[in-house]
C-alpha positions as CSV (number, residue, x, y, z in Angstrom):
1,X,0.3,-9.2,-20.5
2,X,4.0,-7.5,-19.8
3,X,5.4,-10.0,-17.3
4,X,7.2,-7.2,-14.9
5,X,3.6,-5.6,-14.7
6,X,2.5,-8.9,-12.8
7,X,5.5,-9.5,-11.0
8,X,4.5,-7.4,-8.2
9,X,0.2,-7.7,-8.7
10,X,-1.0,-10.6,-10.4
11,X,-3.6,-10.5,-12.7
12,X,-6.0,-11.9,-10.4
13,X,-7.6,-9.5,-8.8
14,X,-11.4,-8.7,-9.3
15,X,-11.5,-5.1,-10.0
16,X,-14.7,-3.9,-12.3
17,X,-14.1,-3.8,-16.4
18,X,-12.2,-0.4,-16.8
19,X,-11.6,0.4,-13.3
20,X,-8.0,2.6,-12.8
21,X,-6.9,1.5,-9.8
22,X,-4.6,-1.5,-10.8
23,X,-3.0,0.6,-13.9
24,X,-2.2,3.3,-11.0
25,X,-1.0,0.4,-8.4
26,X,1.3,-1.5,-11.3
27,X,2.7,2.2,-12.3
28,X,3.4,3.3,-9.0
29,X,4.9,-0.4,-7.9
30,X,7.1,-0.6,-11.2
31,X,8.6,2.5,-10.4
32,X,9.6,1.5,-7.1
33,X,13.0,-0.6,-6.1
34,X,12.0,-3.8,-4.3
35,X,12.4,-4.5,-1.9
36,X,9.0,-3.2,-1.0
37,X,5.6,-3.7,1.5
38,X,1.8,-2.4,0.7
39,X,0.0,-0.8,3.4
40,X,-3.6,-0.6,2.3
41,X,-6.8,0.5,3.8
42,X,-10.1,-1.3,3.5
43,X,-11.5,-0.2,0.0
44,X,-12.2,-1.3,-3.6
45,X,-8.0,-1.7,-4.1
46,X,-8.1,-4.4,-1.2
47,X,-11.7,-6.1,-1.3
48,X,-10.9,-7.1,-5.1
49,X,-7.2,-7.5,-4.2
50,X,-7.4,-10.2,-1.3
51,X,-10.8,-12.5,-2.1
52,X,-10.0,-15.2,0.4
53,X,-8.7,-17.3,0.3
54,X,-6.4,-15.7,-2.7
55,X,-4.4,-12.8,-3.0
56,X,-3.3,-10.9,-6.2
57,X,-0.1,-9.2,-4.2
58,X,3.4,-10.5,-4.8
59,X,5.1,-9.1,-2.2
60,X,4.6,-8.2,1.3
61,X,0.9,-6.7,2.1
62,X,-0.9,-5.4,5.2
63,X,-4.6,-4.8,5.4
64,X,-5.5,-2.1,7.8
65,X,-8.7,-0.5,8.6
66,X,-10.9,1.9,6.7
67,X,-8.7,4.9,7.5
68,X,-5.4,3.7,8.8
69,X,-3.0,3.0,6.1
70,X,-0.8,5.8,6.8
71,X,-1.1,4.7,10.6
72,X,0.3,1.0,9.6
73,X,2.8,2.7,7.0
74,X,4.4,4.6,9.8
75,X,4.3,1.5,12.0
76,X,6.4,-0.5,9.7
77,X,8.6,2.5,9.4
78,X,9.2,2.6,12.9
79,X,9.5,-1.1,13.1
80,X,12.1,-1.0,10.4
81,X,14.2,2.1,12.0
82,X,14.3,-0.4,15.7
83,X,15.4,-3.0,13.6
84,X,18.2,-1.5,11.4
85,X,19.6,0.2,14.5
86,X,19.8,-3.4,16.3
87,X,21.7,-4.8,13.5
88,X,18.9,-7.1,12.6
89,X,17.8,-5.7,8.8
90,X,20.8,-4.2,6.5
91,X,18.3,-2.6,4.4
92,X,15.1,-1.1,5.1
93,X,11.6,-1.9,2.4
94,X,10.2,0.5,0.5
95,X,7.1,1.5,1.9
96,X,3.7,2.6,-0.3
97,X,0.4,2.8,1.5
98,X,-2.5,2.9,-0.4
99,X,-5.7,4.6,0.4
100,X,-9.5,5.8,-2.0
101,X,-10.5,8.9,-1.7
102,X,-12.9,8.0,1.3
103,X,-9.9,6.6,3.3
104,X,-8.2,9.1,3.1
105,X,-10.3,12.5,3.4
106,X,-13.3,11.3,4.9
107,X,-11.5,9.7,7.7
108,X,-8.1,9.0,7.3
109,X,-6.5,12.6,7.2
110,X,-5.6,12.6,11.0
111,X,-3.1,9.5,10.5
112,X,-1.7,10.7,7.2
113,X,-1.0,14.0,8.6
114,X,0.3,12.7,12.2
115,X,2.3,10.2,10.2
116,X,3.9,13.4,8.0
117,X,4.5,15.3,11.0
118,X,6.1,12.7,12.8
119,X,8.6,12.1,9.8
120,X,8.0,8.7,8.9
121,X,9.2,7.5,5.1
122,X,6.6,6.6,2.7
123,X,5.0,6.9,0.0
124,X,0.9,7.7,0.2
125,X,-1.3,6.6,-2.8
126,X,-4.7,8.1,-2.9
127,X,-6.9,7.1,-5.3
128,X,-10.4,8.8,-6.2
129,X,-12.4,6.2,-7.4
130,X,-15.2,8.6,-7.6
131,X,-17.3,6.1,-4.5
């Protein structure tokens, strides 16, 4: 295996034989400057992502609830803006949330949307894994 594919997700994660979700997470990830933190809601990306007590992320990673990665994402963003204006960061993270497709239309669409409407900067993932 490509070491820069793993250098952001390891290998370890428990996803099914075949499964498309850590293809899509390593493309979007390798096309993204570091540095970089992972908002993801509670779904098949983060129950066979973070099997305690072992995590397959490399870099920075928050677990929200079914339904709020957007809602976390903008709370980093905000977090980030207070702490570039005091002086404290130089240079703010990337941010990618991830959400499947239950996440996100089923019950996730009013944080997404406020979180767009609001103008905070990330990226949203959603992923249809057809659950």
């Amino acid at each position: 295996m490509n070491k820069e594919l793993t250098k952001k997700l390891s290998a370890g994660h428990a996803t099914c034989s075949g499964c498309g979700i850590p293809a899509i997470v390593r493309t979007v990830l390798g096309a993204t400057d570091e540095p970089v933190i992972v908002s993801n809601a509670t779904g098949c990306l983060e129950v066979t992502t973070t099997i305690y007590p072992y995590s397959a992320w490399k870099i920075p990673y928050i677990h929200s609830a079914f339904g709020n990665a957007a809602a976390t994402a903008a709370g980093i963003d905000s977090a980030q803006k207070a702490l570039e204006k005091s002086g404290k960061i130089k240079k703010k993270a990337k941010i990618i949330a991830f959400g499947g497709d239950g996440g996100t239309y089923d019950i996730g669409l009013q944080a997404l949307s406020g979180a767009l409407e609001r103008g905070h900067d990330f990226l949203y993932v959603c992923y249809d894994n057809g659950g």
